[in-house]
PDB file of N, CA, C and O in Angstrom:
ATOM      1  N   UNK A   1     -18.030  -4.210 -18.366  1.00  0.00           N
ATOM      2  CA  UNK A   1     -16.726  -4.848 -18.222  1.00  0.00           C
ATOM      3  C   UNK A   1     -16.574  -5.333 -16.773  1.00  0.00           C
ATOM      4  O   UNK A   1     -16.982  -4.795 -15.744  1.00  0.00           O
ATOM      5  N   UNK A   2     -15.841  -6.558 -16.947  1.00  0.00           N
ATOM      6  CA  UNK A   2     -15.927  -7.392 -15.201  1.00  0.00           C
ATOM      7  C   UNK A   2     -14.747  -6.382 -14.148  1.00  0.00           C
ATOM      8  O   UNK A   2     -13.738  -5.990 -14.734  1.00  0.00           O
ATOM      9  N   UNK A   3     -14.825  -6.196 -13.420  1.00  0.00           N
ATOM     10  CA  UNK A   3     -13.550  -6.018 -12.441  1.00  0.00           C
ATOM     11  C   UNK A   3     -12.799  -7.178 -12.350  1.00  0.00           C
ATOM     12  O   UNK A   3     -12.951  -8.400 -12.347  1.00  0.00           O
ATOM     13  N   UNK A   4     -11.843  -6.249 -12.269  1.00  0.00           N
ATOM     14  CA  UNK A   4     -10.205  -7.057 -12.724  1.00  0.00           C
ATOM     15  C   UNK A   4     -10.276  -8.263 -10.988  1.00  0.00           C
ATOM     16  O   UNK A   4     -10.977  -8.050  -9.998  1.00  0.00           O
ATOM     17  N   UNK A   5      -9.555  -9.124 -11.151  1.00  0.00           N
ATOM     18  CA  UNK A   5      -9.362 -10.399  -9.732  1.00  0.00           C
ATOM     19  C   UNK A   5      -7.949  -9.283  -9.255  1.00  0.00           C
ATOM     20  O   UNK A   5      -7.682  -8.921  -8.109  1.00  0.00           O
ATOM     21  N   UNK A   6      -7.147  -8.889 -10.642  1.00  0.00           N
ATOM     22  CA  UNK A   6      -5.557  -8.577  -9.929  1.00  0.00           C
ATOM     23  C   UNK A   6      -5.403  -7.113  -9.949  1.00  0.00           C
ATOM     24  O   UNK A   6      -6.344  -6.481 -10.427  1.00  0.00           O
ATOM     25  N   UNK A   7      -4.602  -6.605  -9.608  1.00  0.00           N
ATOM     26  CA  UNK A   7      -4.353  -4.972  -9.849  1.00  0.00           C
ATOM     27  C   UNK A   7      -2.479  -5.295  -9.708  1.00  0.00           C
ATOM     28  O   UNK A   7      -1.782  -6.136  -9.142  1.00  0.00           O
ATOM     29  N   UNK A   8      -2.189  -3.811 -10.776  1.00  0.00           N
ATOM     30  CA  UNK A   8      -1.151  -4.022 -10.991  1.00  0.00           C
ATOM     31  C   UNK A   8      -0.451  -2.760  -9.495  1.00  0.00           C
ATOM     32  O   UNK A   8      -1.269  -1.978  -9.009  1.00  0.00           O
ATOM     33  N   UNK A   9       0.993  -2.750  -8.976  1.00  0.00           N
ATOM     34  CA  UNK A   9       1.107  -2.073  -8.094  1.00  0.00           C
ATOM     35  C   UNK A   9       1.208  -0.415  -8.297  1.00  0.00           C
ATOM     36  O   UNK A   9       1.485   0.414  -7.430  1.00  0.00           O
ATOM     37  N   UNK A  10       0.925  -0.204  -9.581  1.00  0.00           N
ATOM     38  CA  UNK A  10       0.458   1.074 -10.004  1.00  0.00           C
ATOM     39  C   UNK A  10      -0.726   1.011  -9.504  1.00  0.00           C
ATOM     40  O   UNK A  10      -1.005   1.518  -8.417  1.00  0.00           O
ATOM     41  N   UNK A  11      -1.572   0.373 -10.252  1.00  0.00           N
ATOM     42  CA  UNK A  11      -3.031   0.427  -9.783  1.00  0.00           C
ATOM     43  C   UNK A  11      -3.097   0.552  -7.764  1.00  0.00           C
ATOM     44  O   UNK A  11      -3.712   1.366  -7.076  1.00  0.00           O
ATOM     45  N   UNK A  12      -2.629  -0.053  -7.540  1.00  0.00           N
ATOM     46  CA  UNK A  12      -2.666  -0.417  -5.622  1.00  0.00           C
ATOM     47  C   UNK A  12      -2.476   1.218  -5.528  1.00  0.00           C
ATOM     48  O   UNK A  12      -3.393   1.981  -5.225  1.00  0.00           O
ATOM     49  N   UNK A  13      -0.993   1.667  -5.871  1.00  0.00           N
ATOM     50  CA  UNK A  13      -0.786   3.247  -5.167  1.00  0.00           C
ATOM     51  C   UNK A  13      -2.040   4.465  -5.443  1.00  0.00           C
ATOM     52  O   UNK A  13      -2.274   5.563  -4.937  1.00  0.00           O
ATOM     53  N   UNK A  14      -2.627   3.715  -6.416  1.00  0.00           N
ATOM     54  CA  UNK A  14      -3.346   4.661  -7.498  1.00  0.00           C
ATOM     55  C   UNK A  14      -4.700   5.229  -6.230  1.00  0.00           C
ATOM     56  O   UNK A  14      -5.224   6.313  -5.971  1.00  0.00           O
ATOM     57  N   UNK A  15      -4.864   3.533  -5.601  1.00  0.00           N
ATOM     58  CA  UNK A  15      -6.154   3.353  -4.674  1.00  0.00           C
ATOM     59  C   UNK A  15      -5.491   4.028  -3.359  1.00  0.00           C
ATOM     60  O   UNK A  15      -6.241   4.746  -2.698  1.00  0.00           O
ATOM     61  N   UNK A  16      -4.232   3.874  -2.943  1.00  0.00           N
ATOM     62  CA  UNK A  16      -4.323   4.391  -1.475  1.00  0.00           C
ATOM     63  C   UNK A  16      -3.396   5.622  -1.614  1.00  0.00           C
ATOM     64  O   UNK A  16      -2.879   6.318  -0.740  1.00  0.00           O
ATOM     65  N   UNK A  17      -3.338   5.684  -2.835  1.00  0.00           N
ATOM     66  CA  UNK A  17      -2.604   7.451  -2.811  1.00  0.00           C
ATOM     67  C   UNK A  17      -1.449   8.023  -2.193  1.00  0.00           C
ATOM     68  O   UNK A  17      -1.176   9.091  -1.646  1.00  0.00           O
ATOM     69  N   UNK A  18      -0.573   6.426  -2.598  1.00  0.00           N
ATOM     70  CA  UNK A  18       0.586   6.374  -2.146  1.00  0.00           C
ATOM     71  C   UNK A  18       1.339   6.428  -3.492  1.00  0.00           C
ATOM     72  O   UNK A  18       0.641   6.400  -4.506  1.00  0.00           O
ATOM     73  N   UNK A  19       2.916   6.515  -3.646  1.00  0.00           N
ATOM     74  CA  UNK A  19       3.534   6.123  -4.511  1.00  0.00           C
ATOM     75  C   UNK A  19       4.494   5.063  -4.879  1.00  0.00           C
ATOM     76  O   UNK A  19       5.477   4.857  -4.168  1.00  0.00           O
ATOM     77  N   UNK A  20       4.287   4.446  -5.846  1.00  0.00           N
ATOM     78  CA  UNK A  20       4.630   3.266  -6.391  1.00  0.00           C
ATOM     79  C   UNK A  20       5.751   2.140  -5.456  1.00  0.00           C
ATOM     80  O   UNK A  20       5.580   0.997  -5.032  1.00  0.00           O
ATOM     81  N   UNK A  21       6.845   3.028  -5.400  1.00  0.00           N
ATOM     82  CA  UNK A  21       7.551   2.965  -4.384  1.00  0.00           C
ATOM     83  C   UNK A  21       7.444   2.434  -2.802  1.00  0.00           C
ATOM     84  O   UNK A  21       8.148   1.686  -2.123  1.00  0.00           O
ATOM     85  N   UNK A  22       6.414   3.069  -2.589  1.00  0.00           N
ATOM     86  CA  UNK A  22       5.655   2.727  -0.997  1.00  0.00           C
ATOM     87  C   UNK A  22       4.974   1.802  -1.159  1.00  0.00           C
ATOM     88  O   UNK A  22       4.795   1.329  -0.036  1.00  0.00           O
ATOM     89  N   UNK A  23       4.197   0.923  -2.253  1.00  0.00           N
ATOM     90  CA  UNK A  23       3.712   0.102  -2.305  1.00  0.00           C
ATOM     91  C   UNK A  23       4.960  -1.002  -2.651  1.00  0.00           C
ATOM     92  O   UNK A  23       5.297  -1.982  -1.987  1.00  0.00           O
ATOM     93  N   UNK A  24       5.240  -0.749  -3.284  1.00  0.00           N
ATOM     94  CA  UNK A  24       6.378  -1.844  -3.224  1.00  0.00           C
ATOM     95  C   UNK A  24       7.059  -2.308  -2.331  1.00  0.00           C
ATOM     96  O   UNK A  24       7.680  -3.358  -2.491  1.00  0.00           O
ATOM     97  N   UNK A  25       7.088  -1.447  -0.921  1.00  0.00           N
ATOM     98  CA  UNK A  25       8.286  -1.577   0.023  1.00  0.00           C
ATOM     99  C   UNK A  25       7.044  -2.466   1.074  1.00  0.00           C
ATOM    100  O   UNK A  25       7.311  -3.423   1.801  1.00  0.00           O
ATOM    101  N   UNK A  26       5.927  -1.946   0.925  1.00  0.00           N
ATOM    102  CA  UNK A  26       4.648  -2.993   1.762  1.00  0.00           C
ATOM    103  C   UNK A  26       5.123  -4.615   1.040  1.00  0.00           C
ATOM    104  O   UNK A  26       5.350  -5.651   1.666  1.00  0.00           O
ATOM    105  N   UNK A  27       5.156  -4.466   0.001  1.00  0.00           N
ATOM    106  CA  UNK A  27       5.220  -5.661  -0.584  1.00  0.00           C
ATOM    107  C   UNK A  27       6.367  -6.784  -0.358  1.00  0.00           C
ATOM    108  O   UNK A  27       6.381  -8.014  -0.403  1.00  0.00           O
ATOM    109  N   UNK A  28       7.615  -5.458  -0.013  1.00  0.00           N
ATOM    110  CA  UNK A  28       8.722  -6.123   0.260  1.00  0.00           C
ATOM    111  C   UNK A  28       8.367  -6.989   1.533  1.00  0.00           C
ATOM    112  O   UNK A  28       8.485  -8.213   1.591  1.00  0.00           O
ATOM    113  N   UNK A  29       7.944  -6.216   2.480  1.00  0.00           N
ATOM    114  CA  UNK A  29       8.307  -6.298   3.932  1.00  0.00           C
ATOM    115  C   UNK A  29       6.851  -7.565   4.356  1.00  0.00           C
ATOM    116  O   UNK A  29       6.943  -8.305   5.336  1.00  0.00           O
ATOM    117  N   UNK A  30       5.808  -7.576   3.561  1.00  0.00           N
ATOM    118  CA  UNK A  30       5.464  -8.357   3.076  1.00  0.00           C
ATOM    119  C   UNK A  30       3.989  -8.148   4.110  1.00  0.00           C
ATOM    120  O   UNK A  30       3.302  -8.909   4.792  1.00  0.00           O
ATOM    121  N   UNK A  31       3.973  -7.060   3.867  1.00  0.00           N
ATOM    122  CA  UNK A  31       2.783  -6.378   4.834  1.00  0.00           C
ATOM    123  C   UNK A  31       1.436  -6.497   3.857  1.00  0.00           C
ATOM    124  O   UNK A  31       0.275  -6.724   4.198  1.00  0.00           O
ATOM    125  N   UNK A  32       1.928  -6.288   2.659  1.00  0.00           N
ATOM    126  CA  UNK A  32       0.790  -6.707   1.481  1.00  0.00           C
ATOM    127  C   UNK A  32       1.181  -7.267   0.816  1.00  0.00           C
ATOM    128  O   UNK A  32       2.251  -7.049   0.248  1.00  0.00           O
ATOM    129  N   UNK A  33       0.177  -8.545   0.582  1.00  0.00           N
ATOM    130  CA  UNK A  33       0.815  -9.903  -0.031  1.00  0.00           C
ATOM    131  C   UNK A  33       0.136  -9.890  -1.495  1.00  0.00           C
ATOM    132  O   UNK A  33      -1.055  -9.736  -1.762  1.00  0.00           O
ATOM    133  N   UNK A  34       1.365 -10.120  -2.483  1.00  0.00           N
ATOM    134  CA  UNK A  34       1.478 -10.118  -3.675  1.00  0.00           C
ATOM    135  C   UNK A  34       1.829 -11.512  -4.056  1.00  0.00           C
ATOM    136  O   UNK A  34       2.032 -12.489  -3.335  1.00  0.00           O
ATOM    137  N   UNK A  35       1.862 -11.360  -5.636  1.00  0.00           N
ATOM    138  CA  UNK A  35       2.657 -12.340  -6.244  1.00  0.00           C
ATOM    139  C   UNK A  35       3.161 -11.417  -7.821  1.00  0.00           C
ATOM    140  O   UNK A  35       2.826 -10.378  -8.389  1.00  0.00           O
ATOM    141  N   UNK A  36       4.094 -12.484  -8.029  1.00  0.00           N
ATOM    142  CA  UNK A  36       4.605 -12.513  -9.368  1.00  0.00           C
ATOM    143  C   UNK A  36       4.034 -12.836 -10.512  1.00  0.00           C
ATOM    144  O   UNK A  36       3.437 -13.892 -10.307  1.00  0.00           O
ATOM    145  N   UNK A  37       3.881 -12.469 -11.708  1.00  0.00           N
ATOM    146  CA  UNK A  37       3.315 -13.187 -12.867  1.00  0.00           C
ATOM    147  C   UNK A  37       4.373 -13.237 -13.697  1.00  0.00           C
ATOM    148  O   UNK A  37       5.268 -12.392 -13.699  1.00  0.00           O
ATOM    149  N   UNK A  38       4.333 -14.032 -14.292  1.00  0.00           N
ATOM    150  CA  UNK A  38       5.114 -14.220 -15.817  1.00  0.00           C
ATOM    151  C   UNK A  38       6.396 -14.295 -16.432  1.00  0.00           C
ATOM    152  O   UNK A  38       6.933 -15.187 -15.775  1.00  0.00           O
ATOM    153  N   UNK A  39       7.031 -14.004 -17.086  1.00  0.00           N
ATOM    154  CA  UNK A  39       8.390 -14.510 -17.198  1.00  0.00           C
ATOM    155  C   UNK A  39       9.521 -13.169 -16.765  1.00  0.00           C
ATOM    156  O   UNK A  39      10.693 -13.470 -16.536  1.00  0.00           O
ATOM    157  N   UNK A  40       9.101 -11.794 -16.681  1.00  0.00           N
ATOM    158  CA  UNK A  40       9.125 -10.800 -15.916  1.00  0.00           C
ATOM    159  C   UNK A  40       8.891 -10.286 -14.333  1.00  0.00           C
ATOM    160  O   UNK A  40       9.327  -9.238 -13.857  1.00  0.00           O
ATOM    161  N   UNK A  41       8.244 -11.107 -13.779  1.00  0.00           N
ATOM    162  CA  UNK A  41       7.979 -11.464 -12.921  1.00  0.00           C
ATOM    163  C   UNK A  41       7.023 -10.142 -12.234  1.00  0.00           C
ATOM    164  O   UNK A  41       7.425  -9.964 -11.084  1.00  0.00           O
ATOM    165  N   UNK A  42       6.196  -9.433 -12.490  1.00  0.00           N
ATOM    166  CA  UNK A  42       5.515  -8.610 -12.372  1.00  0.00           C
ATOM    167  C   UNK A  42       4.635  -8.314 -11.648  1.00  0.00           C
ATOM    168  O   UNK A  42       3.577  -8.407 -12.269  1.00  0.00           O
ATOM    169  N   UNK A  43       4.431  -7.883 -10.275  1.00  0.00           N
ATOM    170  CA  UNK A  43       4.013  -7.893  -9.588  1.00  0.00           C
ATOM    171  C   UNK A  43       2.666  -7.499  -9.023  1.00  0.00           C
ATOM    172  O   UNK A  43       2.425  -6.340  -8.684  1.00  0.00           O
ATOM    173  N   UNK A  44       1.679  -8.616  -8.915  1.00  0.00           N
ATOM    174  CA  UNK A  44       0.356  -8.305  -8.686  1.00  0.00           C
ATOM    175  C   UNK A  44      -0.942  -8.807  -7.360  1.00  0.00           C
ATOM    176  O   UNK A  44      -1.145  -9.917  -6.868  1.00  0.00           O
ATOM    177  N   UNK A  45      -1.600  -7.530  -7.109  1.00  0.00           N
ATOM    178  CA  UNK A  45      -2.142  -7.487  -5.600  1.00  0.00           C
ATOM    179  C   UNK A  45      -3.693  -7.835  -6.324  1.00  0.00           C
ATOM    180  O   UNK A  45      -4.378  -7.380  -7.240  1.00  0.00           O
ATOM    181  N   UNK A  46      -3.781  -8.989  -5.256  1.00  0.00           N
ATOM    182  CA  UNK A  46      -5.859  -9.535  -5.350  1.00  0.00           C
ATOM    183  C   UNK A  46      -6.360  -8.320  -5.346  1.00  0.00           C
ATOM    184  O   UNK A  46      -5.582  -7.421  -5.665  1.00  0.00           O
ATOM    185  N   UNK A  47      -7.329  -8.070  -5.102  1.00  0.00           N
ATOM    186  CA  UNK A  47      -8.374  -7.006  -4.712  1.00  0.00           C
ATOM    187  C   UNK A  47      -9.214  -7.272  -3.547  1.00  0.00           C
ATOM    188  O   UNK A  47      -9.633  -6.229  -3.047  1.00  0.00           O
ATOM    189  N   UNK A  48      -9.520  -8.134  -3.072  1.00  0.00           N
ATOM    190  CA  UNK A  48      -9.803  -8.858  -1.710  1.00  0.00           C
ATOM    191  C   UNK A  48      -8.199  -9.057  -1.182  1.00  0.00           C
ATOM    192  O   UNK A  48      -8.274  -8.614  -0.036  1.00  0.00           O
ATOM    193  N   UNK A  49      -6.999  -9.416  -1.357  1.00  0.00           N
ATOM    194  CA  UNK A  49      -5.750  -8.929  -0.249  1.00  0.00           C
ATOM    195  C   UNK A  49      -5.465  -7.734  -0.750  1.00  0.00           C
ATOM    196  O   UNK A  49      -4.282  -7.554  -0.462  1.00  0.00           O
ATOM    197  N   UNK A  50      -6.045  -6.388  -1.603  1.00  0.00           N
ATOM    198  CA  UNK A  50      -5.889  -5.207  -0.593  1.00  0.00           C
ATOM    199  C   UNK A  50      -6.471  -4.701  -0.100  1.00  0.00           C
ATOM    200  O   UNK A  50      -6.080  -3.813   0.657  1.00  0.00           O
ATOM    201  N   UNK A  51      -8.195  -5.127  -0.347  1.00  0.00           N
ATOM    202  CA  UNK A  51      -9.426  -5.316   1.365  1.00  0.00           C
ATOM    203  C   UNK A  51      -8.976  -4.975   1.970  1.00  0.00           C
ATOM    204  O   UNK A  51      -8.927  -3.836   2.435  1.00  0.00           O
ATOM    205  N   UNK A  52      -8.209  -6.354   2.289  1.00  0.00           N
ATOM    206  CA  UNK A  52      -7.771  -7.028   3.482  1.00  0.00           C
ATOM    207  C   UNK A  52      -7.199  -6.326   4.184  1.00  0.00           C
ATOM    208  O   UNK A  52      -7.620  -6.221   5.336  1.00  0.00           O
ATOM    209  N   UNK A  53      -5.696  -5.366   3.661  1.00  0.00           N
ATOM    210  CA  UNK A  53      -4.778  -5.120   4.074  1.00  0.00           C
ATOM    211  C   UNK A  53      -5.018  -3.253   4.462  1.00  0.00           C
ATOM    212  O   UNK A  53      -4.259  -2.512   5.088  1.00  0.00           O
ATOM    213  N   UNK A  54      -6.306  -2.948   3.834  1.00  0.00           N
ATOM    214  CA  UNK A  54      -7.201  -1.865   4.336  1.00  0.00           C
ATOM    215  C   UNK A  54      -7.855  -2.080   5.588  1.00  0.00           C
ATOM    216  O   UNK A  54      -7.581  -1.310   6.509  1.00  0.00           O
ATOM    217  N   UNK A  55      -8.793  -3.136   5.795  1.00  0.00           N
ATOM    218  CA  UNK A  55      -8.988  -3.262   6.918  1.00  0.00           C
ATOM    219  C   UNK A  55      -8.728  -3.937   8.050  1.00  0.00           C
ATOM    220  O   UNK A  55      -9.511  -4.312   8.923  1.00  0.00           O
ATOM    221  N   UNK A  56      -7.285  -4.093   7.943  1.00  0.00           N
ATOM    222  CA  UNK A  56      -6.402  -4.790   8.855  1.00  0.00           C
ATOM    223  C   UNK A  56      -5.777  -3.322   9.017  1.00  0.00           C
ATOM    224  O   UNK A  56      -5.421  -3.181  10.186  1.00  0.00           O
ATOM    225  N   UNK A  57      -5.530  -2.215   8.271  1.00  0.00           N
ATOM    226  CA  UNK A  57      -4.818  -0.759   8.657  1.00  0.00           C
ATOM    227  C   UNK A  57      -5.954  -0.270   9.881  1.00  0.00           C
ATOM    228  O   UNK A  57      -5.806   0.062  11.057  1.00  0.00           O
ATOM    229  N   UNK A  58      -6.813  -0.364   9.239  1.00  0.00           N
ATOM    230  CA  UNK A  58      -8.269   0.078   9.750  1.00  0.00           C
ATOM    231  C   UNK A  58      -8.470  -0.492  11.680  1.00  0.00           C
ATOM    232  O   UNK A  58      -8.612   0.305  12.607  1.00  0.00           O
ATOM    233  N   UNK A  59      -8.439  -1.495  11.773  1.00  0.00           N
ATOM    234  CA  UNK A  59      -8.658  -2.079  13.132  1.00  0.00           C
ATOM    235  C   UNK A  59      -7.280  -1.770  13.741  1.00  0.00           C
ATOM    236  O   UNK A  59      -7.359  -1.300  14.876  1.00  0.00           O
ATOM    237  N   UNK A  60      -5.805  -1.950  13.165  1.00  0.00           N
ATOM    238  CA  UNK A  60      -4.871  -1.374  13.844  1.00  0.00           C
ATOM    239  C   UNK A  60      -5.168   0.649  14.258  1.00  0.00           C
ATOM    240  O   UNK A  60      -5.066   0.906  15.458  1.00  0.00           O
ATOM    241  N   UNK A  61      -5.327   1.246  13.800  1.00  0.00           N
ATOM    242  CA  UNK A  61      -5.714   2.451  14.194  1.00  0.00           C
ATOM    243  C   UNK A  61      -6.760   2.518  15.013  1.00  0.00           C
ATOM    244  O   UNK A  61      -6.662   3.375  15.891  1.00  0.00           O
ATOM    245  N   UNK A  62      -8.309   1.499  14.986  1.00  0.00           N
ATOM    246  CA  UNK A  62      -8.935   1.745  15.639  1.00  0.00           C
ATOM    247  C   UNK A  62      -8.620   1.232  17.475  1.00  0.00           C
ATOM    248  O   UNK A  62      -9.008   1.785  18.504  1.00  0.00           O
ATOM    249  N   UNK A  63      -7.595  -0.287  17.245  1.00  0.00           N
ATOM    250  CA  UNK A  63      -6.876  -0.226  18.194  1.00  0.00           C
ATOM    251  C   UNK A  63      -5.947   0.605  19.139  1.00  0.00           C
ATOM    252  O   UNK A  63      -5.696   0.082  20.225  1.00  0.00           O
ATOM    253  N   UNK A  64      -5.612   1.358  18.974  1.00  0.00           N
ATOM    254  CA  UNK A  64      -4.334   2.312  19.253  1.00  0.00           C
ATOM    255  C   UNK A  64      -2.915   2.188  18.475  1.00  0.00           C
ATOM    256  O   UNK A  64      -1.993   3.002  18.429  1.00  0.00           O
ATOM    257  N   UNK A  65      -3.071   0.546  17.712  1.00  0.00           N
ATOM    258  CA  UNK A  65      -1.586   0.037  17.602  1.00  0.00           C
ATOM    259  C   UNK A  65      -0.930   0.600  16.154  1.00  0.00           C
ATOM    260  O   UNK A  65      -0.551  -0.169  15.270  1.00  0.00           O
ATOM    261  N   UNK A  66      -0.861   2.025  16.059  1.00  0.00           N
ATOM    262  CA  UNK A  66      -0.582   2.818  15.395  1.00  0.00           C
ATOM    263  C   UNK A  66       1.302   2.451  15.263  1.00  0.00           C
ATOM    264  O   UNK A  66       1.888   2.619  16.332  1.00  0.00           O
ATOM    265  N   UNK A  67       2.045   2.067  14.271  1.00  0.00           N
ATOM    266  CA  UNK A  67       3.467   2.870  14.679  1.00  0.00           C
ATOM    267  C   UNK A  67       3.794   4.194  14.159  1.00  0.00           C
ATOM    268  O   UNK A  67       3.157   4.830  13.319  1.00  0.00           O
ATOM    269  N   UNK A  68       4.707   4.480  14.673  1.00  0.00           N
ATOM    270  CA  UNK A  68       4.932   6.139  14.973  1.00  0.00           C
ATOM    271  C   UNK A  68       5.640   6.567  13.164  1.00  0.00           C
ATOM    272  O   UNK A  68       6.259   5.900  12.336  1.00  0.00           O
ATOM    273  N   UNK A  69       5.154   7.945  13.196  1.00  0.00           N
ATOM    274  CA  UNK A  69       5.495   8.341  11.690  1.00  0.00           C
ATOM    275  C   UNK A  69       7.209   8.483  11.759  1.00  0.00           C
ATOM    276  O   UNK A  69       7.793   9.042  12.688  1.00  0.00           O
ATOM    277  N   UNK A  70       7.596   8.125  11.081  1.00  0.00           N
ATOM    278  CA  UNK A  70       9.226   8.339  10.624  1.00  0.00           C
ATOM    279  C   UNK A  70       9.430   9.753  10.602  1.00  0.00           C
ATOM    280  O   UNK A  70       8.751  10.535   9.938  1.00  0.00           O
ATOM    281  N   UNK A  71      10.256  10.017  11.246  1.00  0.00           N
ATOM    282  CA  UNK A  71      10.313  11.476  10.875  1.00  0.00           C
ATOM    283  C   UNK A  71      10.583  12.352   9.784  1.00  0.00           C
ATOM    284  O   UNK A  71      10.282  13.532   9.607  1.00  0.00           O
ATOM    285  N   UNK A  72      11.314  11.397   8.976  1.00  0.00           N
ATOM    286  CA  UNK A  72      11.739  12.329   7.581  1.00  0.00           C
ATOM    287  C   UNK A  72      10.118  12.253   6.582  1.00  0.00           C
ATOM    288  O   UNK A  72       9.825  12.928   5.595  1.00  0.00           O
ATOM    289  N   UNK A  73       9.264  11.138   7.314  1.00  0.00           N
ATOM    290  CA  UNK A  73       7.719  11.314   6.476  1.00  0.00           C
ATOM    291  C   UNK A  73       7.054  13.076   7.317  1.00  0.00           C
ATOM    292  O   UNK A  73       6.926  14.181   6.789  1.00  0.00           O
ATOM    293  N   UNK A  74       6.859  12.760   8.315  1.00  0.00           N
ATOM    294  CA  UNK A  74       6.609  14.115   9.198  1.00  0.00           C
ATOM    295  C   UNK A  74       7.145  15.188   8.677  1.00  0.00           C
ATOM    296  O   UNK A  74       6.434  16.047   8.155  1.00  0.00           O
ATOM    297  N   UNK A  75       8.585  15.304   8.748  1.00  0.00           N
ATOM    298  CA  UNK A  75       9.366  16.918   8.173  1.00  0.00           C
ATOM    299  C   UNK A  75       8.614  17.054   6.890  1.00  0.00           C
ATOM    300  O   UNK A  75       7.984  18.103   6.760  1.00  0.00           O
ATOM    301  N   UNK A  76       8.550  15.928   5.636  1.00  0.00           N
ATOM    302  CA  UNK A  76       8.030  16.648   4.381  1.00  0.00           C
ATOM    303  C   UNK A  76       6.741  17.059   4.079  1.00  0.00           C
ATOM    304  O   UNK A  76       6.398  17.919   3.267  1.00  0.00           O
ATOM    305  N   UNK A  77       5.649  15.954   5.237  1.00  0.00           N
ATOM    306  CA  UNK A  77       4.317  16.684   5.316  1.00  0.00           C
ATOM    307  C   UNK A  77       4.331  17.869   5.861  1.00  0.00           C
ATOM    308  O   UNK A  77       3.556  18.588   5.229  1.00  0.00           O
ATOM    309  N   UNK A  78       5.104  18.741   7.198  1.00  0.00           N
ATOM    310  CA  UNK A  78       5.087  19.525   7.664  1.00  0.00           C
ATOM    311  C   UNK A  78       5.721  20.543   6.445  1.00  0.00           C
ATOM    312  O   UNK A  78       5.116  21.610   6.347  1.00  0.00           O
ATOM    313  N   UNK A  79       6.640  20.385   5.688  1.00  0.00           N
ATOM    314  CA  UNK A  79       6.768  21.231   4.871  1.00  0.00           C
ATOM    315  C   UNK A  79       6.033  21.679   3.560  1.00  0.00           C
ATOM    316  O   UNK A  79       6.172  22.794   3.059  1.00  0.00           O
ATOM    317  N   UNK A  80       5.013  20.402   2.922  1.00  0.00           N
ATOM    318  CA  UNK A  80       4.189  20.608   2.302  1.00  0.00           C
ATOM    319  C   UNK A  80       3.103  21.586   2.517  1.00  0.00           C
ATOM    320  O   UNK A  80       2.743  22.458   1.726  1.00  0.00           O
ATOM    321  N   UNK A  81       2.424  21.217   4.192  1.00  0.00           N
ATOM    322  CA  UNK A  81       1.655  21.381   4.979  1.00  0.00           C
ATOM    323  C   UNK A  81       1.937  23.243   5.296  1.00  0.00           C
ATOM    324  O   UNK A  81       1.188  24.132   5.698  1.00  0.00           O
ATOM    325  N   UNK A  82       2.623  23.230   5.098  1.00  0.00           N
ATOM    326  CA  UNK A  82       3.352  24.829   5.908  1.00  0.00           C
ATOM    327  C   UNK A  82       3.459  25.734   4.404  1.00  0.00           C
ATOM    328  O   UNK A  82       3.549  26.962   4.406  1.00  0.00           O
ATOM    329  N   UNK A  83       3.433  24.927   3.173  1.00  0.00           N
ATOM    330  CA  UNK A  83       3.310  26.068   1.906  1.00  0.00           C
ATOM    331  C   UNK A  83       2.305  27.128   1.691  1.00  0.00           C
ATOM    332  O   UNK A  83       2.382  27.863   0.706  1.00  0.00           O
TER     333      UNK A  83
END
């Protein structure tokens, strides 16, 4: 069976082990570029633009140009982290 050209934004969180939600808000802000399909308008990521948008994370970290964790992300890893 061929690999898919699109992934759905389930599929995207599925790959960076985020949740659905967090991919969507990339999408909003338009940090990962999507499109719409269909009369639903349903939202779907290339597989080469989320490469892309891997190793564009990738050279920003290897840069320094990290931004800083939100803190309410921090408190719940630290509380996960601390079980």
């Amino acid at each position: 069976m061929p690999t898919p050209r699109f992934l759905t934004l389930a599929d995207v969180a599925e790959v960076l082990n985020v949740s659905w939600r967090q991919v969507y808000a990339l999408v909003r802000r338009k940090e990962l570029i999507a499109i719409q399909i269909g009369g639903r308008g349903q939202w779907r990521v290339e597989v080469d633009e989320l490469e892309r948008f891997i190793q564009q994370r990738y050279a920003e970290a290897r840069s320094g140009d990290v931004p800083e964790i939100e803190p309410e992300a921090e408190d719940a890893r630290t509380a996960v982290e601390g079980s």
